[in-house]
C-alpha positions as CSV (number, residue, x, y, z in Angstrom):
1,X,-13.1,7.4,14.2
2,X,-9.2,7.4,15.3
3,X,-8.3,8.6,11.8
4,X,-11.4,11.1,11.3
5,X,-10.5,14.8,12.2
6,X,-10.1,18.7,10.7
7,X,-6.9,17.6,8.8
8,X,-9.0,14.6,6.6
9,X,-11.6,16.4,5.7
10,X,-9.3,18.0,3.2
11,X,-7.8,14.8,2.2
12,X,-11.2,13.2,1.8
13,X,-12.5,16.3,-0.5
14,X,-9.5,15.7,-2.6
15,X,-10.7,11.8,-3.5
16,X,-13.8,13.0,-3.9
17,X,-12.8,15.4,-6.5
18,X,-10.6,13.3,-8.6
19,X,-13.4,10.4,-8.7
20,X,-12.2,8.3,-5.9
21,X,-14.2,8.0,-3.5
22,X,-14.6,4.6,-4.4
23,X,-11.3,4.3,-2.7
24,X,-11.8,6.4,0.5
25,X,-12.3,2.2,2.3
26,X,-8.8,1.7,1.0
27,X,-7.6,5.2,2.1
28,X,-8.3,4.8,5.0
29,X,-6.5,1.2,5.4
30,X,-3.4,2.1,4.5
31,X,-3.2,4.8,6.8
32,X,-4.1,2.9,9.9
33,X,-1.3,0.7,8.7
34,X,1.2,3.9,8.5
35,X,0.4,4.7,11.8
36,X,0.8,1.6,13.1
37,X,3.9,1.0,11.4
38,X,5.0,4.9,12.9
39,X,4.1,3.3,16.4
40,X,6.7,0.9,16.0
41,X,6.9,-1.5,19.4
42,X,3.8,1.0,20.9
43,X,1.4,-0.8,18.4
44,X,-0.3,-4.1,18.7
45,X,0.5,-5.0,15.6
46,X,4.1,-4.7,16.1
47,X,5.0,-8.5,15.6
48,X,2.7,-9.2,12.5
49,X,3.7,-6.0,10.8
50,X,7.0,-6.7,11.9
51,X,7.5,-10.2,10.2
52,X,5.8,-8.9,6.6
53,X,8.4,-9.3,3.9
54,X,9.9,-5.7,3.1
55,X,11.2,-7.2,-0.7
56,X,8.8,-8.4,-3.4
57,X,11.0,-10.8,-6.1
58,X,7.3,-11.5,-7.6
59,X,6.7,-10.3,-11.2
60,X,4.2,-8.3,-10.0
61,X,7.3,-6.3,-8.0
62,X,9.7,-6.2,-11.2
63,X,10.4,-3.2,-12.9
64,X,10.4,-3.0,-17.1
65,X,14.1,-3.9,-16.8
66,X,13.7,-6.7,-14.8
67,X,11.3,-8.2,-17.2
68,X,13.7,-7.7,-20.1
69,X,16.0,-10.1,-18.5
70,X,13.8,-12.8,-18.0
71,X,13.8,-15.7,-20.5
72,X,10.7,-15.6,-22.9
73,X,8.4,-17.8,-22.1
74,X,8.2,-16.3,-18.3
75,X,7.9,-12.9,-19.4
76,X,4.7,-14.2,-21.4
77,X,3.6,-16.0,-18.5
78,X,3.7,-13.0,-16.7
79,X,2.3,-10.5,-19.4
């Protein structure tokens, strides 16, 4: 209900529209977490959100580049 107004209806239509509205759940998540990331010291999720990593060094993270560099048997183990 915090995040329901006027303005998401809009937003919500637009899922809707490009099939997904499967997704509206995970919409919705990310932007409680914006907006509790914009409250900054306000929010009760300062400290946790605070102490999340803001670098990923995973594969997952790594751009095409990145992967071109690594030796070959850990870009097949990440493939």
């Amino acid at each position: 209900a915090e995040l329901k107004g006027p303005q998401m209806f809009e937003a919500e239509n637009s899922l809707v529209s490009n099939g997904a509205e499967t997704e509206m759940r995970h919409w919705y998540l990310m932007l409680k977490v914006l907006k509790e990331v914009q409250d900054g010291r306000s929010s009760p999720w300062f400290h946790w959100l605070n102490s999340l990593p803001r670098h990923y060094s995973n594969a997952v993270a790594m751009t095409d580049f990145c992967l071109s560099c690594l030796p070959p048997l850990m870009k097949k183990l990440t493939s």
